[in-house]
PDB file of N, CA, C and O in Angstrom, chain B, residues numbered from 101:
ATOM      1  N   UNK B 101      52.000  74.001 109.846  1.00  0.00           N
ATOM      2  CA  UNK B 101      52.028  72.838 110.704  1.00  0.00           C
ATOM      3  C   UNK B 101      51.369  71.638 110.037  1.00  0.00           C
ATOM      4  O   UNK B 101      51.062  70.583 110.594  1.00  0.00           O
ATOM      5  N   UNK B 102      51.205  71.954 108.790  1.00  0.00           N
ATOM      6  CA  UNK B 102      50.693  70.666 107.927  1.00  0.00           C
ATOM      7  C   UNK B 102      51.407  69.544 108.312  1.00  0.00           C
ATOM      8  O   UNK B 102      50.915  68.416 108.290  1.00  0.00           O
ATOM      9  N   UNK B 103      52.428  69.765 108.629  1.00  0.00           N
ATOM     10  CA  UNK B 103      53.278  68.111 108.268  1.00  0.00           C
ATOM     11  C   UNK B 103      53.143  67.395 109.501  1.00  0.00           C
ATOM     12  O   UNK B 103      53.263  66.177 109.633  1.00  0.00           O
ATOM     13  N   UNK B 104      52.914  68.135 110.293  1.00  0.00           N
ATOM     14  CA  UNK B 104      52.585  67.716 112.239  1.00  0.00           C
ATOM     15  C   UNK B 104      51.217  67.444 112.095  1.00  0.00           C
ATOM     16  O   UNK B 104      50.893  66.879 113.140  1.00  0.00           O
ATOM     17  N   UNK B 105      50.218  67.546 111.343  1.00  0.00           N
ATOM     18  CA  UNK B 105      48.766  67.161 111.757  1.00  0.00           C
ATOM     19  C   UNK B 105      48.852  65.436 111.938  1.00  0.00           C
ATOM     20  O   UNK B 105      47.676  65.169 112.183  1.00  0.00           O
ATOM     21  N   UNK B 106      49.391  64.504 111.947  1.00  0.00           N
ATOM     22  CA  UNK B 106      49.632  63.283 112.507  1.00  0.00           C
ATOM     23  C   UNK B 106      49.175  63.091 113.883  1.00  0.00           C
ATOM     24  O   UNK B 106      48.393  62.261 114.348  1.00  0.00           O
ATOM     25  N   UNK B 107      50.088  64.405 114.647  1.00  0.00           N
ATOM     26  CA  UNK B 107      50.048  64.309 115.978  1.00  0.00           C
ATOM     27  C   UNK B 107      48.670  64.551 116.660  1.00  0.00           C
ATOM     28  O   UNK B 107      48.546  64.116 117.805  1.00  0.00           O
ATOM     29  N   UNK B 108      47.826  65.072 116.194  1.00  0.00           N
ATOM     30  CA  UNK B 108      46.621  65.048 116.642  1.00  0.00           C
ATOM     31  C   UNK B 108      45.702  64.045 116.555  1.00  0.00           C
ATOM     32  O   UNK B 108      44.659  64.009 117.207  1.00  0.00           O
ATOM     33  N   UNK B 109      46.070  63.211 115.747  1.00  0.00           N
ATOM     34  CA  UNK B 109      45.174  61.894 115.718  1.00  0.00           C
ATOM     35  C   UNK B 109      46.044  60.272 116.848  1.00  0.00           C
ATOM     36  O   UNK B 109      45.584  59.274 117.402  1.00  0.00           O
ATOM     37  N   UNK B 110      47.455  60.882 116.669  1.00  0.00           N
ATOM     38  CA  UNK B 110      48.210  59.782 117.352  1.00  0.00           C
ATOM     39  C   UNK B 110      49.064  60.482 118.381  1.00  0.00           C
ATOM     40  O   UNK B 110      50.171  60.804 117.951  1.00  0.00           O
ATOM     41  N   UNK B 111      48.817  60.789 119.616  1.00  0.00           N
ATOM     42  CA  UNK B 111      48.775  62.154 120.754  1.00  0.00           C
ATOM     43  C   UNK B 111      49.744  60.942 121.679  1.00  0.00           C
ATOM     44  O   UNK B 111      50.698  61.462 122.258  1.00  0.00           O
ATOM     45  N   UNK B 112      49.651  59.905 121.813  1.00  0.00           N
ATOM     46  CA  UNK B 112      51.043  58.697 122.554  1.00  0.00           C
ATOM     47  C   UNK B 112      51.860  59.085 121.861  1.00  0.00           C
ATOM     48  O   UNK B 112      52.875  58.773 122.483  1.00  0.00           O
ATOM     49  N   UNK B 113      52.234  59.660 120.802  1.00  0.00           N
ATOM     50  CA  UNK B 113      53.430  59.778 119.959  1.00  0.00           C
ATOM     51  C   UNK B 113      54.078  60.829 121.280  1.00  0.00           C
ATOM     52  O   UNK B 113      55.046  60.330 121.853  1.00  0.00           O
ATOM     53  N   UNK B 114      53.798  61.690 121.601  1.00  0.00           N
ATOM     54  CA  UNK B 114      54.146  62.758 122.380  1.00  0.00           C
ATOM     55  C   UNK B 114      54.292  62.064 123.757  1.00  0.00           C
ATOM     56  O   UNK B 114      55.310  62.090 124.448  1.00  0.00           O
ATOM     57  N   UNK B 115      53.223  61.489 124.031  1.00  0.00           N
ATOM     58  CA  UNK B 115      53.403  61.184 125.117  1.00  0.00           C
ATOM     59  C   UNK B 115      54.867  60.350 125.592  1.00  0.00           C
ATOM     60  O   UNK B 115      55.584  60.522 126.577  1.00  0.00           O
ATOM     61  N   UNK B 116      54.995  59.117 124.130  1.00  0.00           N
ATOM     62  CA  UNK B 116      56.240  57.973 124.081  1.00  0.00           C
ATOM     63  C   UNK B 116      57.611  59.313 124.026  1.00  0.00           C
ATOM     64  O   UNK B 116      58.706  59.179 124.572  1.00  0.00           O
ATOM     65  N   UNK B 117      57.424  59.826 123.693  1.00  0.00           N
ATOM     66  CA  UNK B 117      58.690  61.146 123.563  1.00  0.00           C
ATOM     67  C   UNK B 117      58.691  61.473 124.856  1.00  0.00           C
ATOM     68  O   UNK B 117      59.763  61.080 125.316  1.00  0.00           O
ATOM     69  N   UNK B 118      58.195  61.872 125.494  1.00  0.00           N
ATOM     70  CA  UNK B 118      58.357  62.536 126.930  1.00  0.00           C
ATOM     71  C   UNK B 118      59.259  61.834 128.068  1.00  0.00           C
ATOM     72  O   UNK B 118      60.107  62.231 128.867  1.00  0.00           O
ATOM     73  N   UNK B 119      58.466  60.187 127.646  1.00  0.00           N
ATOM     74  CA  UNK B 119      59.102  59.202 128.628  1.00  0.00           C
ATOM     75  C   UNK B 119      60.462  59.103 127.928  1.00  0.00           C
ATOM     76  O   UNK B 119      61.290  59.125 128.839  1.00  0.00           O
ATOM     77  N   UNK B 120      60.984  59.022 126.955  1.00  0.00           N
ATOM     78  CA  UNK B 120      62.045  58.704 126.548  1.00  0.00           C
ATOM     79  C   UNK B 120      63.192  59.605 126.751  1.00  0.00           C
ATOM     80  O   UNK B 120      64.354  59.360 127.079  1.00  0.00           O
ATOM     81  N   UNK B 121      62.424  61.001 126.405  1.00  0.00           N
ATOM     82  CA  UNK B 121      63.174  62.187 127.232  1.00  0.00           C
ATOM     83  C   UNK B 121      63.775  62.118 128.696  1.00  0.00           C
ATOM     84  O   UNK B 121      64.769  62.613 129.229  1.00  0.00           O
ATOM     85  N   UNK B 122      62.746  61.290 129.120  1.00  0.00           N
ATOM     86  CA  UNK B 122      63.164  60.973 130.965  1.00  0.00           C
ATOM     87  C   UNK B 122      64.248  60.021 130.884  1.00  0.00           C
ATOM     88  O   UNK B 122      65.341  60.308 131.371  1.00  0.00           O
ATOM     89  N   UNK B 123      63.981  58.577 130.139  1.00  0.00           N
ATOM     90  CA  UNK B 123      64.889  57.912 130.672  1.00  0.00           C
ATOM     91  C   UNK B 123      66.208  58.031 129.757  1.00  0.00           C
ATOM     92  O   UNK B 123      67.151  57.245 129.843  1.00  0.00           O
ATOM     93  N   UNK B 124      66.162  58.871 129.073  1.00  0.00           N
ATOM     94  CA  UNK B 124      67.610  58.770 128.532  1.00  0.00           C
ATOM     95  C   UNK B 124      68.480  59.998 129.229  1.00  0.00           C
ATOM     96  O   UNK B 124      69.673  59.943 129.525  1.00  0.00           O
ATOM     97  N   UNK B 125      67.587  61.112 129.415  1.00  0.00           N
ATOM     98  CA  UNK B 125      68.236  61.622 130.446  1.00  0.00           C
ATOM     99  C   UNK B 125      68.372  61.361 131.791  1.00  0.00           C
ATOM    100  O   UNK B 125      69.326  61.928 132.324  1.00  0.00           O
ATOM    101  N   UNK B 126      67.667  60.643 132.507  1.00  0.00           N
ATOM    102  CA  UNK B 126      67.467  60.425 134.084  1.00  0.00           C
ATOM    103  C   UNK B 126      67.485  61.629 134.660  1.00  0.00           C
ATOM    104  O   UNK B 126      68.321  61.908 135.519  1.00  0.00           O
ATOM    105  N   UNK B 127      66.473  62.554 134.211  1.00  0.00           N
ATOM    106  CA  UNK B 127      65.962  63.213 135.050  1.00  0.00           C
ATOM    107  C   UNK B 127      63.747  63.096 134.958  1.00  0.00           C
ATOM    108  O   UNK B 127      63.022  62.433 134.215  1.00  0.00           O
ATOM    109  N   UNK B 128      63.488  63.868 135.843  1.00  0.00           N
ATOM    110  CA  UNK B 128      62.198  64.365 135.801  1.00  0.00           C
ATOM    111  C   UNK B 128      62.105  65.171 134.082  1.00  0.00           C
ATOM    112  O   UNK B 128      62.912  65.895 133.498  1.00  0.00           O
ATOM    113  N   UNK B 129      60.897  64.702 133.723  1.00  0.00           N
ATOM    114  CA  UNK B 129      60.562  65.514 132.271  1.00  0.00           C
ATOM    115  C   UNK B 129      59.439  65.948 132.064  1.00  0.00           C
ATOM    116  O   UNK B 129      58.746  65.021 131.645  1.00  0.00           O
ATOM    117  N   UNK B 130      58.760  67.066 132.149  1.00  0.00           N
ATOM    118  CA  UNK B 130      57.461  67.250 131.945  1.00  0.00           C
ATOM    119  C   UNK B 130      56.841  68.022 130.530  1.00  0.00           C
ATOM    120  O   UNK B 130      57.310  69.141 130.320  1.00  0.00           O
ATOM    121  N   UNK B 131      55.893  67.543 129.614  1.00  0.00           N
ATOM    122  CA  UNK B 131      55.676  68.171 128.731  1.00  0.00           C
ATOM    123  C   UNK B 131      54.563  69.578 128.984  1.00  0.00           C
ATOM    124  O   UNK B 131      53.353  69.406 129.129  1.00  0.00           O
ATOM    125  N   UNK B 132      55.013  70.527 128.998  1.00  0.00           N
ATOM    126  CA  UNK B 132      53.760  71.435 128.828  1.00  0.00           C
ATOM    127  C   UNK B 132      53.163  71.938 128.173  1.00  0.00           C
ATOM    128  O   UNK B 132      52.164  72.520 128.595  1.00  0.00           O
ATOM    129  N   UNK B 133      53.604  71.951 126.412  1.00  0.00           N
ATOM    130  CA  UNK B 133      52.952  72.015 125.284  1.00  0.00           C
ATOM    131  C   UNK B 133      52.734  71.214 124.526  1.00  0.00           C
ATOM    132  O   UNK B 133      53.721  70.480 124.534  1.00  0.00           O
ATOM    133  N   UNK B 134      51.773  70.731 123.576  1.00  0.00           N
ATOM    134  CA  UNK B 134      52.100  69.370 122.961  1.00  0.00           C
ATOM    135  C   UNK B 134      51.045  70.348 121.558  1.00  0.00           C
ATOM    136  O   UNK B 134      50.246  71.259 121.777  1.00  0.00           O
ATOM    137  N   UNK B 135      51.477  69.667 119.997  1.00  0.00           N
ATOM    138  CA  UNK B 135      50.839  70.425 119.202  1.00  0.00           C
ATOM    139  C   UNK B 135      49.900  69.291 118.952  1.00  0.00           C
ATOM    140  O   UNK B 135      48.913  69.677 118.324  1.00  0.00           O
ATOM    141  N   UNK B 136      49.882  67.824 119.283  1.00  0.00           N
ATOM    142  CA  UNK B 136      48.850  67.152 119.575  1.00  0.00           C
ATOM    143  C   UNK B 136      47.421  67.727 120.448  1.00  0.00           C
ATOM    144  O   UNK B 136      46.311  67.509 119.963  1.00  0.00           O
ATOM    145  N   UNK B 137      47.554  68.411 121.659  1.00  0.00           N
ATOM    146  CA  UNK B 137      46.522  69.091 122.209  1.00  0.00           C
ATOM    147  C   UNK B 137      46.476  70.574 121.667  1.00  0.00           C
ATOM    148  O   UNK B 137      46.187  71.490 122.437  1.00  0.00           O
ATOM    149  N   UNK B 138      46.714  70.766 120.558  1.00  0.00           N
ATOM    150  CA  UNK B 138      46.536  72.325 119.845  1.00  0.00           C
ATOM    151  C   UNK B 138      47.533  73.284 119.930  1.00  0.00           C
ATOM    152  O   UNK B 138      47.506  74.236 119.150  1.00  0.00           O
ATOM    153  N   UNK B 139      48.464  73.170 120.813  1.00  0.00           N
ATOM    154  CA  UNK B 139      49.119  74.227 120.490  1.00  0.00           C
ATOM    155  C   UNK B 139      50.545  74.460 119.265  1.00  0.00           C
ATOM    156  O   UNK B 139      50.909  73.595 118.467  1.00  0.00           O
ATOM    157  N   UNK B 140      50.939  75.354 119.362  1.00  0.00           N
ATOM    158  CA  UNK B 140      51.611  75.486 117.977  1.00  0.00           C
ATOM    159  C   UNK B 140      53.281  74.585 118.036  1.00  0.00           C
ATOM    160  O   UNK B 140      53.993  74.114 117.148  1.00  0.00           O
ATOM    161  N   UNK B 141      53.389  74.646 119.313  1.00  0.00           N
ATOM    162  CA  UNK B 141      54.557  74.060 119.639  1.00  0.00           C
ATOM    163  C   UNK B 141      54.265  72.275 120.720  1.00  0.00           C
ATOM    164  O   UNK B 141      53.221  71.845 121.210  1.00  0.00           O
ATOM    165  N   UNK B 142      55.324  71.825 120.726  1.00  0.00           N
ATOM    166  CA  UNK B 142      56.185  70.857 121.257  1.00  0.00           C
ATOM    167  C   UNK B 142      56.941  71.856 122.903  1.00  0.00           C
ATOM    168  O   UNK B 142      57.945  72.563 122.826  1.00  0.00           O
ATOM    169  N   UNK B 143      56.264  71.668 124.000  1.00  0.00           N
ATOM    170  CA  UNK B 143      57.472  72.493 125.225  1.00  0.00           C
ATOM    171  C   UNK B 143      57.800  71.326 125.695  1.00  0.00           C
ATOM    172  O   UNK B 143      57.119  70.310 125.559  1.00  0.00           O
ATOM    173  N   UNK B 144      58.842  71.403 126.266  1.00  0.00           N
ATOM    174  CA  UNK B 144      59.534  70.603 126.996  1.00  0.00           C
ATOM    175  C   UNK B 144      60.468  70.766 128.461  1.00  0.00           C
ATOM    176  O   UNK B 144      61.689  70.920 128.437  1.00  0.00           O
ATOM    177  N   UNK B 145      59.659  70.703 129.716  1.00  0.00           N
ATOM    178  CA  UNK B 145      60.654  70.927 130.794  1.00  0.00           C
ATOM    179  C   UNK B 145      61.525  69.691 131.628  1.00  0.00           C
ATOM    180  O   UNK B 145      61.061  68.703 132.198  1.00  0.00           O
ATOM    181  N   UNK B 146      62.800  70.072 131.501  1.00  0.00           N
ATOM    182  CA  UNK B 146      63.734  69.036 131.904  1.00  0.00           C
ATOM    183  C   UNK B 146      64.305  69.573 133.197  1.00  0.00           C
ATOM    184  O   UNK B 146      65.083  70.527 133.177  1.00  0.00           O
ATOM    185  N   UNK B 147      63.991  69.069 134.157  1.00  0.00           N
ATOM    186  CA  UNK B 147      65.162  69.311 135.273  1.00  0.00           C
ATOM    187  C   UNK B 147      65.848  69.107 135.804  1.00  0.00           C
ATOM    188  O   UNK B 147      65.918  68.089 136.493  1.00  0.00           O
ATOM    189  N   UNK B 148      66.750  70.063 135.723  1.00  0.00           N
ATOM    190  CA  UNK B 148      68.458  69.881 136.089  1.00  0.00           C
ATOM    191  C   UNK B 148      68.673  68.853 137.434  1.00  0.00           C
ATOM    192  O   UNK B 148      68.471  68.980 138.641  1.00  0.00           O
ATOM    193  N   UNK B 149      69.094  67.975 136.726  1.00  0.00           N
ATOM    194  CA  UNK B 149      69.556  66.950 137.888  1.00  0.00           C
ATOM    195  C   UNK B 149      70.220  67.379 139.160  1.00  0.00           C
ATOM    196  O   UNK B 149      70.266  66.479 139.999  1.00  0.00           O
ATOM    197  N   UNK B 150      70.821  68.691 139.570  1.00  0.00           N
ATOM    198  CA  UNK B 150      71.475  69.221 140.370  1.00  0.00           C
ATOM    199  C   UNK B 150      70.024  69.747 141.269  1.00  0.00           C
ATOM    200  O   UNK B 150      70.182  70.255 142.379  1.00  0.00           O
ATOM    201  N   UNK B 151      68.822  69.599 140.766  1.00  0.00           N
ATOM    202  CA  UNK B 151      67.353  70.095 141.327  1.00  0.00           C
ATOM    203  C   UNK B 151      66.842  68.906 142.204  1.00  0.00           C
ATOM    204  O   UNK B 151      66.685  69.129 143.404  1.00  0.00           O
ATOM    205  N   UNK B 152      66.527  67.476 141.633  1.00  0.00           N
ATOM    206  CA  UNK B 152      66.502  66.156 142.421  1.00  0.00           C
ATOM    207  C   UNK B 152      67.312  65.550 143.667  1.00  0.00           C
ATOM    208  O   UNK B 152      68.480  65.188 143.805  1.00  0.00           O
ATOM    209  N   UNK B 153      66.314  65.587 144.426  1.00  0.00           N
ATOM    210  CA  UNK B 153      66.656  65.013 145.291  1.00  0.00           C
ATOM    211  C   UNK B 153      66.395  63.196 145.528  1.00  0.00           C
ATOM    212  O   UNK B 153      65.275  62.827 145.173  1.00  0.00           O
ATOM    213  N   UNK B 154      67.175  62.271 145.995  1.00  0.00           N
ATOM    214  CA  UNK B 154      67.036  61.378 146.280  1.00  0.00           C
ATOM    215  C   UNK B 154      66.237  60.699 147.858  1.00  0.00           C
ATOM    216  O   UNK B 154      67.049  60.852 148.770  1.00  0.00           O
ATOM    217  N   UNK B 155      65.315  60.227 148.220  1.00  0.00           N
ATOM    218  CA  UNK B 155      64.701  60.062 149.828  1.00  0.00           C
ATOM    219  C   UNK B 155      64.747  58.422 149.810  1.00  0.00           C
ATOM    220  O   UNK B 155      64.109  57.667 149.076  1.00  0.00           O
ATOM    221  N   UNK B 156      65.481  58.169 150.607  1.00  0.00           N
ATOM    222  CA  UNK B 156      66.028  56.882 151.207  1.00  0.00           C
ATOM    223  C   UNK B 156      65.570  56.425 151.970  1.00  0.00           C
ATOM    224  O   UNK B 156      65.842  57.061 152.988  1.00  0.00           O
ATOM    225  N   UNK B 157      64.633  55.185 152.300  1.00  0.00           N
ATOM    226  CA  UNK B 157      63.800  54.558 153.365  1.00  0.00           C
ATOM    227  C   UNK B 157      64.215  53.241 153.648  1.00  0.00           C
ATOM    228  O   UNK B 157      64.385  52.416 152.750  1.00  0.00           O
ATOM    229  N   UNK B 158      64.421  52.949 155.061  1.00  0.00           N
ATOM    230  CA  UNK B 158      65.001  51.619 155.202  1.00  0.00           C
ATOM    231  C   UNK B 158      63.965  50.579 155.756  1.00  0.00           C
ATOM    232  O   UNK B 158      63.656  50.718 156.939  1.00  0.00           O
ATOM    233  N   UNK B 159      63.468  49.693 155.144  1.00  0.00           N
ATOM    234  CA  UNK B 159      62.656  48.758 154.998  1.00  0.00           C
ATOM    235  C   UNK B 159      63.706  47.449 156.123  1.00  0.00           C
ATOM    236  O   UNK B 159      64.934  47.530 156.160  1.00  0.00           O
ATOM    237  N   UNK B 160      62.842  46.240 157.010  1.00  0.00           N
ATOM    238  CA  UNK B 160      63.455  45.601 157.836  1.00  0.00           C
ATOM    239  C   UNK B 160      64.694  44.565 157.196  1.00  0.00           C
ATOM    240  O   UNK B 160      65.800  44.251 157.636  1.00  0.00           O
ATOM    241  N   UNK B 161      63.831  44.142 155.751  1.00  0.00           N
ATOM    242  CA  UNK B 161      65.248  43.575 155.231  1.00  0.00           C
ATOM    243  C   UNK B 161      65.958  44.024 154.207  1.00  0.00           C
ATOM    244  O   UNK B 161      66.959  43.404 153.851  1.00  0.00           O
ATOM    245  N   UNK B 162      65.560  45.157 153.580  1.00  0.00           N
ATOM    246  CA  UNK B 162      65.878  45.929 152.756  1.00  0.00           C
ATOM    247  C   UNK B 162      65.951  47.606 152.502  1.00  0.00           C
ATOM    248  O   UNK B 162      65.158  48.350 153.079  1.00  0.00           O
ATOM    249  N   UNK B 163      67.031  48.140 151.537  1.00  0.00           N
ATOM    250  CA  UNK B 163      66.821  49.782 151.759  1.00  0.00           C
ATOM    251  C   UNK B 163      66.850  50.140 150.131  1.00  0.00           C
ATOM    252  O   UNK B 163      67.792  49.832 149.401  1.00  0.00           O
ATOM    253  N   UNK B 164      65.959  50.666 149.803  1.00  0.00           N
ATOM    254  CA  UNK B 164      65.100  51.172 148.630  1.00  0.00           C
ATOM    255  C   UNK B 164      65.373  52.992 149.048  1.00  0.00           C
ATOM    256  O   UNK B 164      65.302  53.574 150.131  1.00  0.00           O
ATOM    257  N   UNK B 165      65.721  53.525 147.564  1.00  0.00           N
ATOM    258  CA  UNK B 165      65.778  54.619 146.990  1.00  0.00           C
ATOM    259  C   UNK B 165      65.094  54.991 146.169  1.00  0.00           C
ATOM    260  O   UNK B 165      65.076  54.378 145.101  1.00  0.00           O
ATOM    261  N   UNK B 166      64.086  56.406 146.413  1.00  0.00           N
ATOM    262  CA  UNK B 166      63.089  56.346 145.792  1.00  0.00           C
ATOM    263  C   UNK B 166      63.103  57.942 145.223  1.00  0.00           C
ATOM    264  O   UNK B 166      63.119  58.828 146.078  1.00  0.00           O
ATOM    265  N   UNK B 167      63.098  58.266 144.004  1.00  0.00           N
ATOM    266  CA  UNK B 167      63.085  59.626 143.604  1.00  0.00           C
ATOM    267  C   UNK B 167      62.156  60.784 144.385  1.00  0.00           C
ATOM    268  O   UNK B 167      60.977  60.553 144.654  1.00  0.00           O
ATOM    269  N   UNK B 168      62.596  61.645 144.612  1.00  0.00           N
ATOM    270  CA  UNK B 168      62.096  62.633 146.172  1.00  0.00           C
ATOM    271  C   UNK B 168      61.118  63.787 145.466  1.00  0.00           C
ATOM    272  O   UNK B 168      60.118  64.340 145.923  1.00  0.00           O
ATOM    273  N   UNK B 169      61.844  63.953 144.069  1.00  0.00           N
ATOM    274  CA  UNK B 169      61.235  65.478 143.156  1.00  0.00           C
ATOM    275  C   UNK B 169      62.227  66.468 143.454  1.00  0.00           C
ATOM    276  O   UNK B 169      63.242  66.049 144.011  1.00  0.00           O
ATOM    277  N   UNK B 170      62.159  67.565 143.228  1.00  0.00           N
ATOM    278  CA  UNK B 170      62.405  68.419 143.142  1.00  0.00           C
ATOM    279  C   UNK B 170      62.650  69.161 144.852  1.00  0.00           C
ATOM    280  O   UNK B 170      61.880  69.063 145.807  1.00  0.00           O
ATOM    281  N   UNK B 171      63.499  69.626 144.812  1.00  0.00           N
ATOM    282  CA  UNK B 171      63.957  70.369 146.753  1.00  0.00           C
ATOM    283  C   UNK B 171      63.957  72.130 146.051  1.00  0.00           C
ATOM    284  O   UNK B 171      64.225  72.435 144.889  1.00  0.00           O
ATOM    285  N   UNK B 172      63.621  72.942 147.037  1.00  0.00           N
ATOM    286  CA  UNK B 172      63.174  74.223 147.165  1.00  0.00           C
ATOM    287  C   UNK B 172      63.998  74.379 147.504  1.00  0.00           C
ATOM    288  O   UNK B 172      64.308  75.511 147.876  1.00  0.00           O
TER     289      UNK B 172
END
């Protein structure tokens, strides 16, 4: 993992990946391994857009859609 020791001194690197993971997919993205905080790997959980739900609130002059998370 020589060539990854970067990531431990510059740990936003991971972080800027995560978000980018989100918005290019448009889903929820959560990192749960990062070899910036020690571990040996990079994890990555993406969820299936068929998992998101959308929650819709209607405001007096306006109606805003607001990501809901995940439905059971």
């Amino acid at each position: 993992m020589e060539g990854w020791s970067f990531l431990t001194e510059f740990p936003q690197l991971c972080e800027a990946e995560t978000e980018a993971f989100g918005r290019l997919l448009g889903t929820p993205v959560q990192r749960l391994a990062t070899i910036a905080h020690g571990d040996g790997i990079c994890t990555t959980h993406v969820t299936d857009l068929s998992l998101v739900h959308t929650r819709t609130t209607t405001a007096p002059t306006a109606t805003t859609t607001e990501p809901g998370g995940i439905s059971a």
